[in-house]
N, C-alpha and C positions, 0 to 999 in steps of 0.2 A: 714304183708307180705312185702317184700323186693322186689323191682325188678331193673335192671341196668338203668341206665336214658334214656337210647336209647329207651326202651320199655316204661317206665312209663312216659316221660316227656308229651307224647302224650295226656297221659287221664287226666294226672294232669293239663293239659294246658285247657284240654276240661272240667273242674269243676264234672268231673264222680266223683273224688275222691280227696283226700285231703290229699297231704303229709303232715307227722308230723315231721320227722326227714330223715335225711341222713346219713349213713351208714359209710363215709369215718369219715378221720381226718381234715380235713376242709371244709367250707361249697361251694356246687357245685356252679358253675356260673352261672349256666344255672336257679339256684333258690336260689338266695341271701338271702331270706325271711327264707327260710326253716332252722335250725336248726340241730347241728347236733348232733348224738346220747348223745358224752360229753356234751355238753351245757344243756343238761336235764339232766342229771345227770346219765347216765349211764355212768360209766368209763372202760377203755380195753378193749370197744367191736370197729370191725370194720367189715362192711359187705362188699363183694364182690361177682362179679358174673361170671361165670365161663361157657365157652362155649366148647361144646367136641362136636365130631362126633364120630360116633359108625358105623360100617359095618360090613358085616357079616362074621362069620368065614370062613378064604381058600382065603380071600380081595386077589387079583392079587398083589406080591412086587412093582410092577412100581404104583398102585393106592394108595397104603399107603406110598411111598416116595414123592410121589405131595402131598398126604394131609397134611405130616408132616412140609413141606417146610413153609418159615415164610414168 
């Protein structure tokens, strides 16, 4: 299971679980220890995590042009 650092660094910090690798192309700062997927030997993978919002259909224009905004 993959999950982005913002959510996992939490449980990995609290010993619940035990990261094995990381997903990017260099290893996170936030866990220097950890390894990342190339250094074991998987090659051309790169994990990412992806945040969307979803509303219902008929969403009001002015409520999906704030949500769009960066």
């Amino acid at each position: 299971m993959f999950l982005d650092l913002a959510s996992g660094l939490p449980i990995i910090k609290s010993g619940r679980v035990r990261a094995l690798a990381v997903g990017s192309q260099a290893r996170a700062a936030a866990m220097p220890d950890v390894p990342t997927l190339a250094e074991l030997g998987v090659k051309n993978a790169e994990v990412y995590a992806l945040q969307g919002v979803l509303g219902p259909a008929g969403l009001p224009a002015p409520v999906v042009t704030r949500l769009n905004q960066n």
